[in-house]
N, C-alpha and C positions, 0 to 999 in steps of 0.2 A: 702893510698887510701882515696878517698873522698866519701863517702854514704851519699844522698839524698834519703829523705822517702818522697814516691809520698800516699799518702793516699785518698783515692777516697769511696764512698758507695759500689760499688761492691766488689773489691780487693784495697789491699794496699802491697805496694812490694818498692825495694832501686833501685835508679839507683846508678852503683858504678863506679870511676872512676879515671882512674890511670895509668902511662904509663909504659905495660909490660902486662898489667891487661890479655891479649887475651892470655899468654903463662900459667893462674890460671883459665884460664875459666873451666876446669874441675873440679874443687875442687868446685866451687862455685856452677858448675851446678848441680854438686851429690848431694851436700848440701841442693838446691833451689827444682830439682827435683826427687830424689833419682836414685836408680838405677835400677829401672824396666819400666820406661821409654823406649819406644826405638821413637832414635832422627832422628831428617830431617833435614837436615841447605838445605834451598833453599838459594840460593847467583846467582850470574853471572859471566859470566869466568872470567875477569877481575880480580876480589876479590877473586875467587878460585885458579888462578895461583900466587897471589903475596900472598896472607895469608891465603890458606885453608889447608895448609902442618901444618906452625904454629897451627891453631886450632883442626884437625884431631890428632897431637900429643899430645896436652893440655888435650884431651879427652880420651885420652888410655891413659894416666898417669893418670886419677879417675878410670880408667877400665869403660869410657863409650865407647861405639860405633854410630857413624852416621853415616847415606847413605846422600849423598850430590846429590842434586836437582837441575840443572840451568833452570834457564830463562833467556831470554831476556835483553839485558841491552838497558835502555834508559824509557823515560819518556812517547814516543808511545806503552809500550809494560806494561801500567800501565792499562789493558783492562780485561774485563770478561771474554775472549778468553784464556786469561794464567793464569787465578784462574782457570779456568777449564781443561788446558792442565795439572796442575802443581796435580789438583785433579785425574786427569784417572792416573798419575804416582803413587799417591797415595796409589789406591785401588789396581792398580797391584801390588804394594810390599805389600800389605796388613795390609798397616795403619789401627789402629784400635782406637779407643777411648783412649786407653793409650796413644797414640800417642802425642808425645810434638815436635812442630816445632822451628827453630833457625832461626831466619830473620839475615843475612850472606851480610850484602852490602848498600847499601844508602836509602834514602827517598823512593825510587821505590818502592826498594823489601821490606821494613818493610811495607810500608802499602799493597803491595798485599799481603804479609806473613800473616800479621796479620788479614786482610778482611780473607784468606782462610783458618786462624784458628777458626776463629769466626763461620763461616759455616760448615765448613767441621767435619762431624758425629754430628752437630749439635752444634759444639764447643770443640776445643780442647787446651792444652797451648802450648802459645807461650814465646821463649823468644827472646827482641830484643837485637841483638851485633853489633850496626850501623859502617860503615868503613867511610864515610866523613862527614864534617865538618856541614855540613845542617843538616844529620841523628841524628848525638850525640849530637846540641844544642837544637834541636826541634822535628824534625820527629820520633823520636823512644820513646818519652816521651809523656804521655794520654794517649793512647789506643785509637787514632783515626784512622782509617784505610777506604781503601777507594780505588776505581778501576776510571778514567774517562769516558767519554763518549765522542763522538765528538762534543756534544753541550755544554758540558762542563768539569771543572773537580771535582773531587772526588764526583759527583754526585750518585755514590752508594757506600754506604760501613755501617758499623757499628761502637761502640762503645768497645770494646775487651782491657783488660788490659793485658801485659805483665806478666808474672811470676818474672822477671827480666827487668833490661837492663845494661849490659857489656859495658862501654865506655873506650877504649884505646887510647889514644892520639897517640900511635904511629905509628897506622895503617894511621893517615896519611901523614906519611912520602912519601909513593908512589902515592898522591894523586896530580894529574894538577895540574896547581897554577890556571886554573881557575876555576876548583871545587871549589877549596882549600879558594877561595876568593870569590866563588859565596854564599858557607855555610855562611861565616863571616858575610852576609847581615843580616838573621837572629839572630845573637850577638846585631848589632846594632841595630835589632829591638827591642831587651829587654830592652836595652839601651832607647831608647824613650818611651817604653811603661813604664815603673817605674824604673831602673836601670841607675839614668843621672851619675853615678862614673862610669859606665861601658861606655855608651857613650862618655863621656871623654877621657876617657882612646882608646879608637881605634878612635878616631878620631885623636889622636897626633901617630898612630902607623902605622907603616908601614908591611907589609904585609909579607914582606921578613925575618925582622928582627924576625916577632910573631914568622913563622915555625921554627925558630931559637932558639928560650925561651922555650924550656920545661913546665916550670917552671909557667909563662905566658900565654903559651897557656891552661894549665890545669885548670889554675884559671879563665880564658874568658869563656872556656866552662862549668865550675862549675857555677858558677855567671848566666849564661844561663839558664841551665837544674833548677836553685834553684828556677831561676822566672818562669819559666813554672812549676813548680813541685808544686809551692803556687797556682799558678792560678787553675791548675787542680785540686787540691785538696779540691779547693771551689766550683767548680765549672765541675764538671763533663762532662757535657754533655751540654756544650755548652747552657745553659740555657739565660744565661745573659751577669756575668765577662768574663768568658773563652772568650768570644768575641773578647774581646781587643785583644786576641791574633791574630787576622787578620788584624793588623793592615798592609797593604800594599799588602794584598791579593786580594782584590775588583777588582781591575784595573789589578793588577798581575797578578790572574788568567785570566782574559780576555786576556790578552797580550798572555798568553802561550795558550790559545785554536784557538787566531784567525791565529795563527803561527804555531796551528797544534802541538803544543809539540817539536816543532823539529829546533827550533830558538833561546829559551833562555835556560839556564840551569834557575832551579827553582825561587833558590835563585835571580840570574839577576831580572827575572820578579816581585818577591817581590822587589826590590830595586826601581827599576820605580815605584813603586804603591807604595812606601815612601814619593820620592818626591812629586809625584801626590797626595796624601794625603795632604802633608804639603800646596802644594799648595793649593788645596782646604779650607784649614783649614783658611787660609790669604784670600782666596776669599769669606769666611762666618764668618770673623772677629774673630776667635776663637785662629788665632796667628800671632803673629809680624812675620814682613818681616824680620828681624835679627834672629831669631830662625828657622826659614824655609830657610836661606841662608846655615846656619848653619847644617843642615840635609841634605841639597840637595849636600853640599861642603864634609862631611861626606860619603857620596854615592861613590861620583865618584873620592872623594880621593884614595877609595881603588884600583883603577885603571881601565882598559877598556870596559864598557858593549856594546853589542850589538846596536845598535841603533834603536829607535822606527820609525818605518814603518808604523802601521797600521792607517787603516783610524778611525778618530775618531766616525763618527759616526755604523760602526760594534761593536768600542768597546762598544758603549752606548747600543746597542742591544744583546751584549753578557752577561752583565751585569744583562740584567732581567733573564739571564736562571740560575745565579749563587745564590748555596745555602742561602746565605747570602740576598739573597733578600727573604720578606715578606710579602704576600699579595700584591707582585705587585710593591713593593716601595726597592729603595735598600736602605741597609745599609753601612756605610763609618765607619771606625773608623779613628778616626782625632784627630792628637796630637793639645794641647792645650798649652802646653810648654814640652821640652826635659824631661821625667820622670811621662810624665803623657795623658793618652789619653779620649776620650769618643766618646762614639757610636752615630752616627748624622743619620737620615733618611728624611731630609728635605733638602736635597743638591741639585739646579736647574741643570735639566740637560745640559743645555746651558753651565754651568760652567763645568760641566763634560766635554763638548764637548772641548772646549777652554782649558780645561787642557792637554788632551791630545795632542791635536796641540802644543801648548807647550813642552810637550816633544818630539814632530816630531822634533821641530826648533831647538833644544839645539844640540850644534854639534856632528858629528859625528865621534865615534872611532872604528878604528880598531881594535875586536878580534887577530884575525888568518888569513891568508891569506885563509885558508882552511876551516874557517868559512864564511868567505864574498864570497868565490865561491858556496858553498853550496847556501847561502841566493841569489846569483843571478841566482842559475837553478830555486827557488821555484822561 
């Protein structure tokens, strides 16, 4: 097992990580939370039919017991609407302050889990046990949590630290391979943000061969969680450094709100807002056209994204609604070379505009067949 220690001002806890780790989640959680707890794992059918038997028996092997809670799966049902449906089920089993919740599923559900532990009876714990490949390199590590809104996303939520966070490699074995490669973007983010031996290394790898490596895959996700777990731990609450860690969210997010949540998986939309960073970076002199081929070549090696549609100038106006912007003025984090980024807020938006067109022109790939009928009802 690999234990990373996320140390923060408020709480400090391990992410642990290891393949099998979901069939010891009882031991650890008796350990973490004793045994007068009584548990909640919110999850989604999806993840409660392929691995909620595995963790329901993990947990009567500590002699603990959970009531298991669905929501909605999908990234439209990341709303205030099911923090609150998720809280009236709550109070009717009669969650109480002891109460400790289990975030059960992807990037979704730990950040509404974790927003609806933060609130609910005023604050209760949470522990997160991510199932795909986005959750366990990123999402389920900080304590940042967070519901959208239609103008934007993760425009409400809090700061709430985990008790935990439980990462199994093996849970995604039953994961799409475009989940499963949409998480990977975020790998490569860490990669460019201070990690260029991680960069390297998934830039010569193939996608098929990683879900193949145990071995591999354990150590891409370790090397992830290690560089978010330094960041946060400097940086808490988004003061400053922690920044960096949106490095391709700017644009990202704009892409997933002007598409309604329901066009890119997460991770997609952070990989366009990579490129579109790197670009930017070359169009304010901050980095060679060889290092931004190199990123943009990095991207779409790992294989098919969705193609960008939207018009440029929505996305420039989505832009001012998103967190990240300050006084009016947005913020860009822009690689400077592979391992190294910094926060820029003097980016013309003319270049903004022109970036994005840019990525309209770059050709298009087919998803799914079932994807691109979808994108031609919206």
């Amino acid at each position: 097992m690999v234990r990373i220690p996320v140390t923060t001002k408020s709480f400090s806890y391990e992410a642990i990580i290891g393949h099998g780790l979901l069939e010891q989640a009882g031991g650890y959680l008796r350990e973490i939370l004793g045994t007068k707890k009584r548990l909640f794992v919110v999850t989604v059918p999806p993840v409660r039919r392929r691995w909620g038997k595995k963790l329901e028996t993990a947990l009567k092997k500590a002699g603990l017991t959970a009531t298991f809670l669905e929501m909605k799966d999908g990234e439209s049902y990341k709303r205030l609407a099911t923090v609150e449906q998720l809280s009236e089920k709550l109070t009717t089993l009669r969650a109480d302050r002891n109460a400790a919740l289990l975030a059960f599923g992807g990037g979704v559900v730990g950040d509404v889990t974790g927003f609806l532990a933060s609130v609910y009876m005023r604050g209760i714990d949470v522990v997160q046990i991510p199932t795909t490949v986005q959750a366990q390199v990123d999402a389920a590590i900080g304590g940042k949590t967070g519901v959208n809104l239609r103008t934007g996303k993760n425009l409400v939520g809090t700061f709430h630290q985990p008790r935990t966070v439980l990462i199994d490699p093996e849970v995604l074995s039953t994961l799409p391979e475009r989940e499963f490669r949409a998480g990977l973007y975020e790998s490569l983010k860490a990669g460019i943000i201070g990690l260029p031996g991680l960069f390297d290394e998934l830039e010569k790898t193939k996608i098929a061969s990683l879900r193949r490596n145990a071995a591999q895959l354990e150590r891409v996700i370790a090397d992830s969680v290690r560089l978010k777990a330094e960041v946060v731990s400097a940086d808490e609450r988004e003061g400053d450094l922690r920044r960096v860690l949106n490095l391709g969210h700017t644009i990202g997010h704009a892409l997933e709100a002007e598409t309604r949540y329901r066009y890119f998986l997460h991770g997609e939309a952070v990989a366009w807002g990579m490129i579109a960073a790197a670009r930017i970076a070359v169009g304010m002199d901050k980095l060679d056209d060889a290092a931004s081929q190199r990123m943009q070549n990095a991207v779409l090696g790992f294989g098919p994204l969705p193609s960008v549609t939207a018009r440029s100038a929505n996305i420039l106006r989505l832009l001012q609604a998103d967190k990240k912007t300050r006084d009016g003025v947005v913020h860009f984090v822009l690689p400077i070379r592979i391992g190294k980024v910094e926060i820029v807020n003097n980016v013309p938006a003319q270049l903004v505009l022109n970036t994005v067109d840019g990525l309209r022109a770059l050709p298009r790939r087919r998803v799914n067949r079932r994807f691109e009928a979808a994108r031609a009802v919206r």
